[in-house]
Legacy VTK file of the C-alpha trace (Angstrom):
# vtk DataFile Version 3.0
C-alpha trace
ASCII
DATASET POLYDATA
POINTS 467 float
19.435 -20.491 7.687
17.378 -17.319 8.530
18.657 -14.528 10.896
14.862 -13.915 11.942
15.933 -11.490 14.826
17.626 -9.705 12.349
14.110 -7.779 11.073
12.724 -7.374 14.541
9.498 -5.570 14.102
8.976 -5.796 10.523
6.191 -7.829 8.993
6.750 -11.728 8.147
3.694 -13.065 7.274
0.073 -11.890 7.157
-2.795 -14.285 7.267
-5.894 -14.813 5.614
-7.465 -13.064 8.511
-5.123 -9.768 8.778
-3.341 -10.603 11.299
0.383 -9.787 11.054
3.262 -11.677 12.569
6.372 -10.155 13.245
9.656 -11.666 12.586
10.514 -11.186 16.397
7.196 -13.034 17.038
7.895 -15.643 14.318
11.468 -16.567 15.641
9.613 -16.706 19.297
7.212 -19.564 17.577
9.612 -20.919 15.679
11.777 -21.537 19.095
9.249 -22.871 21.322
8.230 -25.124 18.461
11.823 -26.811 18.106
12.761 -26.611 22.256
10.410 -29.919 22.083
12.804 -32.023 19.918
16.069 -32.200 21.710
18.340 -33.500 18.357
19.061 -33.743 14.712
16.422 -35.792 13.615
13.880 -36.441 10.357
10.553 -34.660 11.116
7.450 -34.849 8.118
6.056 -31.602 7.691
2.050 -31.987 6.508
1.704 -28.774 4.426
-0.628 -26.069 4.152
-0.476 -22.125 3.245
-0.681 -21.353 7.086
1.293 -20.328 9.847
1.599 -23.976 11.878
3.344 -25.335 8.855
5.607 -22.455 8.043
6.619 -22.132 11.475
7.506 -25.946 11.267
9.697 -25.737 8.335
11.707 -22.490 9.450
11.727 -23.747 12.860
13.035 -27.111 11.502
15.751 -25.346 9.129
16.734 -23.121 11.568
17.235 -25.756 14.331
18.893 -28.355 12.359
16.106 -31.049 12.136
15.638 -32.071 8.554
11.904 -31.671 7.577
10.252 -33.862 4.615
7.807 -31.607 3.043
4.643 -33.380 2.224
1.203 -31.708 1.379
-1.172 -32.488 4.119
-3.812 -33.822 1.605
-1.512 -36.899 0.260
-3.016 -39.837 0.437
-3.044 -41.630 3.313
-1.778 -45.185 1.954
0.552 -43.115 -0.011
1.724 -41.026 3.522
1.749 -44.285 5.251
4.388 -45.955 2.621
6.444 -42.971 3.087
6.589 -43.316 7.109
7.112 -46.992 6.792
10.171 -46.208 4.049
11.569 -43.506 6.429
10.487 -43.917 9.741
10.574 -40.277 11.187
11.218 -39.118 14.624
8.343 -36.848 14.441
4.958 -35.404 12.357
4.168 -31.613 12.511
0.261 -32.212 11.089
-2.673 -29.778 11.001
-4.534 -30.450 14.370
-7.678 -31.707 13.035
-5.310 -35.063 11.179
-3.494 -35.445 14.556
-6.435 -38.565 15.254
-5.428 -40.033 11.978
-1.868 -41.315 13.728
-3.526 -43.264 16.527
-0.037 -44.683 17.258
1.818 -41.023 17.945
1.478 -39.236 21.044
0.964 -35.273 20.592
3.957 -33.386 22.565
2.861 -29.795 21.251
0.162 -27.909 19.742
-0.412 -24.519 18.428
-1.266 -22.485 15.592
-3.691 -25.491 14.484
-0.835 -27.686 13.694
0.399 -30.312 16.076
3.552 -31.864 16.587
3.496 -36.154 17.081
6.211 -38.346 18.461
5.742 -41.315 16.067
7.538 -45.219 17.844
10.657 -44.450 16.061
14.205 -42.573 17.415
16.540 -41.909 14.732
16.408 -45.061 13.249
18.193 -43.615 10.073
21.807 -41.975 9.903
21.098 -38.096 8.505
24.471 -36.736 6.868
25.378 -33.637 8.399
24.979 -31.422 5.708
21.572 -32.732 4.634
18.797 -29.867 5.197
16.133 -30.914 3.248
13.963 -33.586 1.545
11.963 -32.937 -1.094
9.530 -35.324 -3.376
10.273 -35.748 -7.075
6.517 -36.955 -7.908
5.213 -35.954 -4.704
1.245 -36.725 -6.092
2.107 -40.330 -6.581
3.683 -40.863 -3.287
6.837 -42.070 -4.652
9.696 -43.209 -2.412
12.539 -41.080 -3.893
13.683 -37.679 -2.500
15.665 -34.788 -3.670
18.327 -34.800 -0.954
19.104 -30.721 -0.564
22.113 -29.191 1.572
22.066 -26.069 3.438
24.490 -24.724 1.093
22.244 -25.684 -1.675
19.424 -23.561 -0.459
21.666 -20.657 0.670
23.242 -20.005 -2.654
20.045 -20.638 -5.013
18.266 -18.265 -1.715
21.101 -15.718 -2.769
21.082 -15.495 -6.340
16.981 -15.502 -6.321
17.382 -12.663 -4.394
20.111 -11.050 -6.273
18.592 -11.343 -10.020
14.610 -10.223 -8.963
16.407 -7.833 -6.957
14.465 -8.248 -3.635
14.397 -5.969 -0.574
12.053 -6.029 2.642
9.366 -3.861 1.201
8.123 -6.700 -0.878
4.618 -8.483 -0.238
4.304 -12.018 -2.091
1.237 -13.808 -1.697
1.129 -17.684 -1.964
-0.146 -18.974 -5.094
2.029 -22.009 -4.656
2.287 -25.150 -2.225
4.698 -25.128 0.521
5.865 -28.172 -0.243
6.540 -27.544 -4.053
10.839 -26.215 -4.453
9.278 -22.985 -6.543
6.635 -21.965 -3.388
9.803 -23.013 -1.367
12.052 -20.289 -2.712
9.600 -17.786 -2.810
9.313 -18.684 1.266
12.926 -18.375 1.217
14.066 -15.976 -0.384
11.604 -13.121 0.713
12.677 -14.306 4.543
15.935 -13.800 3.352
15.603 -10.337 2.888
12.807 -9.393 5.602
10.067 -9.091 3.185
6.081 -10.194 3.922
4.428 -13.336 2.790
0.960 -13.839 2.971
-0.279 -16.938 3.566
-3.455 -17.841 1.794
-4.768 -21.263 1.004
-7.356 -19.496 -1.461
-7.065 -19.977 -5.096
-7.074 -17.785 -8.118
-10.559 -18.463 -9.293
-12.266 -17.737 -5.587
-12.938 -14.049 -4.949
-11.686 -14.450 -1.696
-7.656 -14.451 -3.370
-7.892 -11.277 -5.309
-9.140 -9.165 -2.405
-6.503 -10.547 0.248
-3.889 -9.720 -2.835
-6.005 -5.834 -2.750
-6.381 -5.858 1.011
-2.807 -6.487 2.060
-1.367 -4.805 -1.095
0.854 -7.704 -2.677
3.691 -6.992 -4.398
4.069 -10.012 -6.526
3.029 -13.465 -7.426
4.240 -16.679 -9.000
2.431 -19.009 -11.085
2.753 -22.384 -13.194
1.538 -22.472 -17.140
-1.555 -23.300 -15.792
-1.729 -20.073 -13.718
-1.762 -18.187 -16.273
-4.104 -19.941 -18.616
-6.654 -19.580 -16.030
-5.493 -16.126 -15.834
-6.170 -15.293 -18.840
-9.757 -16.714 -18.868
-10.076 -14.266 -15.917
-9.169 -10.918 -17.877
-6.138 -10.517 -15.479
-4.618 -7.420 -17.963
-7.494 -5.589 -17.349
-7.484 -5.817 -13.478
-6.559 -2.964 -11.419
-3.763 -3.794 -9.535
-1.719 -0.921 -8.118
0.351 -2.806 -5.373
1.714 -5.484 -8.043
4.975 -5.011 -9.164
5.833 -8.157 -11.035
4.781 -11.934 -11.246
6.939 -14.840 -11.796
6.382 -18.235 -13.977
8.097 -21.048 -13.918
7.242 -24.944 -13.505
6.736 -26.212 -16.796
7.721 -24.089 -20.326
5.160 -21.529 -21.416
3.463 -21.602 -24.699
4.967 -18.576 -26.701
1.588 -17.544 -27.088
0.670 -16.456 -23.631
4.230 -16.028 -22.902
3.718 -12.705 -25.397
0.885 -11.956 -23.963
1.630 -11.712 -20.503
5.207 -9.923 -21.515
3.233 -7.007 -23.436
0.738 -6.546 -20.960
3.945 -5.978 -18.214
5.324 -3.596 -20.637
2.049 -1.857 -20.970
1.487 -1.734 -17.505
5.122 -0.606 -16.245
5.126 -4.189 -14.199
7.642 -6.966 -14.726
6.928 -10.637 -16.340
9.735 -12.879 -15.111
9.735 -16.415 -16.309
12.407 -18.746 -14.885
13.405 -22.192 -15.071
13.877 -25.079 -12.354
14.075 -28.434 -11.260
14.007 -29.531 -7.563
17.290 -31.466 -7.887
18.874 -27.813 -8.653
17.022 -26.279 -5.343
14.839 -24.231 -7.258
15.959 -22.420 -9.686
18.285 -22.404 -12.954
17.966 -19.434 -15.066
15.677 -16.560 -15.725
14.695 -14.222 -18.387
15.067 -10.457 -17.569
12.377 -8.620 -17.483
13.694 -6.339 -20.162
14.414 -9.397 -22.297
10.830 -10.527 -21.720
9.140 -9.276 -24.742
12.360 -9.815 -27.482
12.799 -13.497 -25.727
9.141 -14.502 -25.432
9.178 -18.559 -25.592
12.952 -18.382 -23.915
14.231 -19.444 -20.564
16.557 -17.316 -20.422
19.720 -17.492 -18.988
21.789 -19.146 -15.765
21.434 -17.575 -12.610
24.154 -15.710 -11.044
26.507 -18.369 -9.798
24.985 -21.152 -12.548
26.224 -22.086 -16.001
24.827 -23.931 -18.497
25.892 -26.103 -21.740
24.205 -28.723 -24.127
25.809 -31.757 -24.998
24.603 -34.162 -27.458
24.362 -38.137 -27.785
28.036 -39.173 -27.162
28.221 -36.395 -24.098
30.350 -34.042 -26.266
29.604 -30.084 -25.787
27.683 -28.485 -28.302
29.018 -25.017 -29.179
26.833 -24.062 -32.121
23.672 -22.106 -31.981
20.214 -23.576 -32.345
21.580 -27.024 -31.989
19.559 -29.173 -29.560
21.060 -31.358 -26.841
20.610 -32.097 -23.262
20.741 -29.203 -21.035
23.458 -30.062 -18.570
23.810 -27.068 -15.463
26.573 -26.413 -12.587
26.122 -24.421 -9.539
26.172 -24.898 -5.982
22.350 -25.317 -5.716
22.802 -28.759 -7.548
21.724 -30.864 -4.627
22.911 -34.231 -3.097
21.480 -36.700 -4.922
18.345 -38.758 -4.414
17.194 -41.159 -1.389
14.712 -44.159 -2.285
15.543 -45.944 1.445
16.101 -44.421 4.697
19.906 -45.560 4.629
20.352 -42.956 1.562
19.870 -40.467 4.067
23.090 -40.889 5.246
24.541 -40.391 1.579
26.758 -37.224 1.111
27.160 -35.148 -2.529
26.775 -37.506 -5.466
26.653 -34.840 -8.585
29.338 -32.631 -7.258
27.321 -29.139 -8.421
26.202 -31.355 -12.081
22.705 -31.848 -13.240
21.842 -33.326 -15.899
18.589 -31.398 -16.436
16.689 -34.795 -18.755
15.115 -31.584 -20.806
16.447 -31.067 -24.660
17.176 -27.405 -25.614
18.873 -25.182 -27.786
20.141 -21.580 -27.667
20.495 -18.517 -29.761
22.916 -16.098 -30.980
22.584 -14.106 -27.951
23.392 -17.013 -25.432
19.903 -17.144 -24.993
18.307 -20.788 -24.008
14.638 -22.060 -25.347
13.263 -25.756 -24.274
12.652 -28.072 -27.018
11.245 -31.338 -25.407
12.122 -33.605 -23.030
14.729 -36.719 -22.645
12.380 -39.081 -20.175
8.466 -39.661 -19.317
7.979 -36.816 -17.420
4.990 -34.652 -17.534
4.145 -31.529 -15.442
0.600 -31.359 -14.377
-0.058 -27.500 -13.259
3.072 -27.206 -12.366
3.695 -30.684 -10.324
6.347 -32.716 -12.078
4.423 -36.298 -12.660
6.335 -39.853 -13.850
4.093 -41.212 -16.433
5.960 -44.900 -15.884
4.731 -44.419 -11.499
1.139 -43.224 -13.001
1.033 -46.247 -14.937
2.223 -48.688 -12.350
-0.627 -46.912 -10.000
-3.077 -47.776 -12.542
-1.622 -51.619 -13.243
-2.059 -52.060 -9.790
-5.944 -51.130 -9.241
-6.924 -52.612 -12.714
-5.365 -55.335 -13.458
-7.465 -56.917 -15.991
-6.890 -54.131 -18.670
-3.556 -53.298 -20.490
-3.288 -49.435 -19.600
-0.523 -46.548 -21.262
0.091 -43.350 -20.112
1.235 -40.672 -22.456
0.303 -36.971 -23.298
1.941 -33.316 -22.815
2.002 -30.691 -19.900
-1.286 -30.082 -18.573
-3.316 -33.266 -20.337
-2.134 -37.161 -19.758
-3.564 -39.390 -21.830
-4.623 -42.699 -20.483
-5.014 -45.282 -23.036
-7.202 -48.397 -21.486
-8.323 -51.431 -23.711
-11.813 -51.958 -21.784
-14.183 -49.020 -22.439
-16.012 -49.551 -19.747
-13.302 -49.009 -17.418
-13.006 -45.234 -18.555
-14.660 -43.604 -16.071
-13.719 -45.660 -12.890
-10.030 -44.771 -14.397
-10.749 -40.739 -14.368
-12.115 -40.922 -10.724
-9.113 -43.034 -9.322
-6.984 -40.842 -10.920
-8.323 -37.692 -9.580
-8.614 -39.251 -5.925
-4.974 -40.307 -5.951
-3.226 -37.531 -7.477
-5.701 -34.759 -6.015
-5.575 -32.817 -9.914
-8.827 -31.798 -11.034
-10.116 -33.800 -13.913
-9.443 -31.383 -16.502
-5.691 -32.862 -16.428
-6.697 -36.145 -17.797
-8.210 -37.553 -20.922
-8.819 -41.151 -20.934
-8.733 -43.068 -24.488
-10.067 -46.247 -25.093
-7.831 -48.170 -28.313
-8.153 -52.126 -28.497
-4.530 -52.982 -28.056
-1.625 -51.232 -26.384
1.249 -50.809 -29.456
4.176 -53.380 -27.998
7.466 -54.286 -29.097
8.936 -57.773 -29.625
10.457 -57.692 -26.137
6.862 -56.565 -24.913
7.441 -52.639 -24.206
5.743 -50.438 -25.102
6.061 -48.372 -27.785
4.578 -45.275 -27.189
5.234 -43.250 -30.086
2.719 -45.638 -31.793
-0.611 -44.688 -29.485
-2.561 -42.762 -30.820
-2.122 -38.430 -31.358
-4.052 -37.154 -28.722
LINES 1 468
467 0 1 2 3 4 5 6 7 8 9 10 11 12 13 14 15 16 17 18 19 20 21 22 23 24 25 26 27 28 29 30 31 32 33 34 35 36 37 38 39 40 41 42 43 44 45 46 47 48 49 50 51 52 53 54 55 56 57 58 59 60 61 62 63 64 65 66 67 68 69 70 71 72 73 74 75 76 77 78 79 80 81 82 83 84 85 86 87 88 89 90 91 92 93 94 95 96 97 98 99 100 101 102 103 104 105 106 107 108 109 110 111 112 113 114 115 116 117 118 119 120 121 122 123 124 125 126 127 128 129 130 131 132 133 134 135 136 137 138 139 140 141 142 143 144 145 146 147 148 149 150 151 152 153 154 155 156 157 158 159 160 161 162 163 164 165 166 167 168 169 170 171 172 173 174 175 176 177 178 179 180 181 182 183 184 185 186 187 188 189 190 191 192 193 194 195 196 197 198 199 200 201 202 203 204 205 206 207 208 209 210 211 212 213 214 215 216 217 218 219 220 221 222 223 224 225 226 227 228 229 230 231 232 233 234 235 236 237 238 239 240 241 242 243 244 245 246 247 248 249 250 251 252 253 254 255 256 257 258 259 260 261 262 263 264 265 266 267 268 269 270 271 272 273 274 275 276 277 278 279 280 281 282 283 284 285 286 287 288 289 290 291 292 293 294 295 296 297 298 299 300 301 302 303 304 305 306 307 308 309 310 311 312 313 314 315 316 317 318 319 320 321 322 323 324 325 326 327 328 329 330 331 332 333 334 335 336 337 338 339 340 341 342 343 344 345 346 347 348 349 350 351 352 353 354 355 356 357 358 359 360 361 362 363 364 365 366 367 368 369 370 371 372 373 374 375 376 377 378 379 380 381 382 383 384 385 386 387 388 389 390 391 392 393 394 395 396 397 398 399 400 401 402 403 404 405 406 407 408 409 410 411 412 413 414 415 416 417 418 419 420 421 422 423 424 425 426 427 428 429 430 431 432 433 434 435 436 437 438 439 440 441 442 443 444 445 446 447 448 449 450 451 452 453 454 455 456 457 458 459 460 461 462 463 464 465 466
């Protein structure tokens, strides 16, 4: 996937601590990490902003094994489902969870991450050009993947790089999880090039972040909506920031509101605001706005990505042709992935959209081929930046209190949780932020006396109540 040797002595990654890896040092780790698994197999990959778990992803890539990426703070019932579902050859954990698999025997350690044999061998068939696996509600441990191909991440790794116009001298500090598709192409496409990444598992609102970014001189940044409503709590147009060239947005649409904002203080501050638009069953990315564009567009998407197209079709599947009609955005590239797993047999499965996607998200464009989100088609929500099922939130809940009728509605960045025993309120707000590790702020829980139901006894959720 990566030529690593390629850069030799240039700079890969730089840690919290200023130390800097080369990529000639990186591809040596990267090596002796892999020389311990001697085939194809499906490996979990426990993530953190740090070196053990990058290593064991571009190791993993590079070598052929397919890696699941799974944050290394998921709940351990949740983890557990997933090993029973998938059964994986091997775990590449932080060293201080290695005791938490009593039943895996530890056949390498270093960089603070350690790699586990688990009882199983390739208990699953993996299709030969499967690369990658990838969770579509990763925070409520769901069962089904996003099944990704090498050339899936090669061409959406291409055209990233081609449209923000990437060379080696960039420096992009992590802002995002490793095992979230935008951090992902961020990793990947600045490897792809020989730029720096540093590695930081600080956040925006700790000191510590800003001076690494300082320090180390970063060149750019991405961010969710939620990024940037916390940064612009923190006055981020008035920080100096001479090493910054541009920041990126994308999980989740924008409000218009700070979408102007941040767009006029890039044009005030000769940096570049690039908001783009993804899904993980497209890789990573879909379209972009220019930079240019970003001020004159503000509440847009953009456009495709070079290689991508898009179209809108409405309720009978036909094309829609005229401006600022909505339908279903429907995209076409070769970074449309597989298809899905839900069982380890899927794993096996070879391309079931043949370069199609279906995005599920309503939109519209303008007279200048310009595209805006209007909605969306199903019960998703994203939660800064983490795409969340409302229907598996609500199951979650079903299951751990199942004397109350509970709903789950709301918009990006707030669920509503409707519960018909008022006492149950706050024990509902603390299981919630346990299992889905989001800070409370993403929830408001509602108590109403009776869920709105149908005949058939769904329910109807237009008829809770406005939040």
């Amino acid at each position: 996937m990566w030529n690593l040797d390629k850069y030799n002595n240039n700079i890969a990654l730089i840690t919290e601590a200023g130390e800097k890896i080369s990529y000639t040092l990186l591809s040596t780790y990267c090596k002796t990490l892999t020389d311990n698994i001697k085939e194809r197999c499906l490996v979990f990959n426990l993530c953190k902003n740090e070196i053990g778990s990058l290593v064991g992803y571009i190791g993993f890539l590079n070598s052929r094994i397919v890696p699941l990426m799974l944050k290394a703070d998921l709940d351990n019932e949740l983890l557990q489902e997933l090993i029973k579902t998938y059964k994986p050859d091997y775990l590449n954990v932080p060293s201080d969870m290695a005791g938490n698999f009593s039943d895996c025997k530890v056949i390498y350690d270093n960089l603070n991450y350690s790699l586990l044999k688990t009882s199983y061998d390739k208990v699953y068939q993996l299709n030969d050009d499967l690369a990658l696996l990838l969770t579509t509600s990763g925070s409520t441990g769901s069962p089904k993947l996003v099944r990704q191909s090498y050339k899936n991440i090669e061409a959406n790794t291409r055209s990233i790089v081609e449209y923000l116009e990437l060379t080696e001298t960039e420096r992009a500090i992590t802002t995002l999880p490793m095992n979230y598709t935008y951090g992902i192409s961020i990793i990947n496409t600045h490897l792809w090039v020989g730029a720096s990444i540093i590695l930081t598992e600080k956040g925006l609102m700790q000191k510590e972040f800003w001076q690494q970014l300082k320090d180390f001189e970063a060149t750019s940044f991405g961010g969710v909506p939620y990024t940037y409503e916390m940064l612009n709590r923190l006055h981020f147009a008035e920080m100096n920031l001479p090493s910054l060239r541009y920041v990126t947005q994308a999980g989740g649409k924008l409000s218009p509101q700070l979408h102007e904002l941040f767009a006029r203080w890039a044009v005030e501050s000769g940096k570049k605001f690039i908001v783009m638009y993804g899904q993980t069953e497209a890789t990573a990315r879909m379209s972009y706005l220019p930079a240019d564009k970003a001020l004159e567009k503000y509440g847009s998407m953009g456009i495709a990505i070079p290689g991508g197209k898009f179209s809108l079709i409405d309720v009978d599947g036909n094309e829609i042709k005229q401006p600022d009609t909505v339908g279903e955005l429907v995209y076409t590239g070769d970074n449309v992935t597989l298809g899905y797993a839900e069982c380890g047999e899927d794993l096996a499965k070879g391309d079931e959209r043949n370069g199609r996607l279906e995005t599920g998200d309503m939109a519209k464009f303008d007279k200048d081929g310009f595209f805006y989100i209007v909605g969306r088609k199903k019960r998703f929500l994203k939660i800064f930046g983490n795409r969340v099922n409302l229907d598996e939130v609500e199951q979650l809940l079903k299951l751990q209190f199942k004397k109350i009728d509970i709903a789950c509605s709301g918009r990006d960045d707030k669920m509503s949780i409707f519960v018909t025993d008022e006492s149950a309120k706050t024990a509902v707000l603390s299981f919630l932020t346990e299992k889905l590790k989001f800070n409370s702020v993403a929830f408001k829980v509602v108590y109403i006396s009776e869920i709105p139901r149908n005949e058939s006894g769904k329910i109807v959720y237009k008829d809770l109540p406005l939040e």
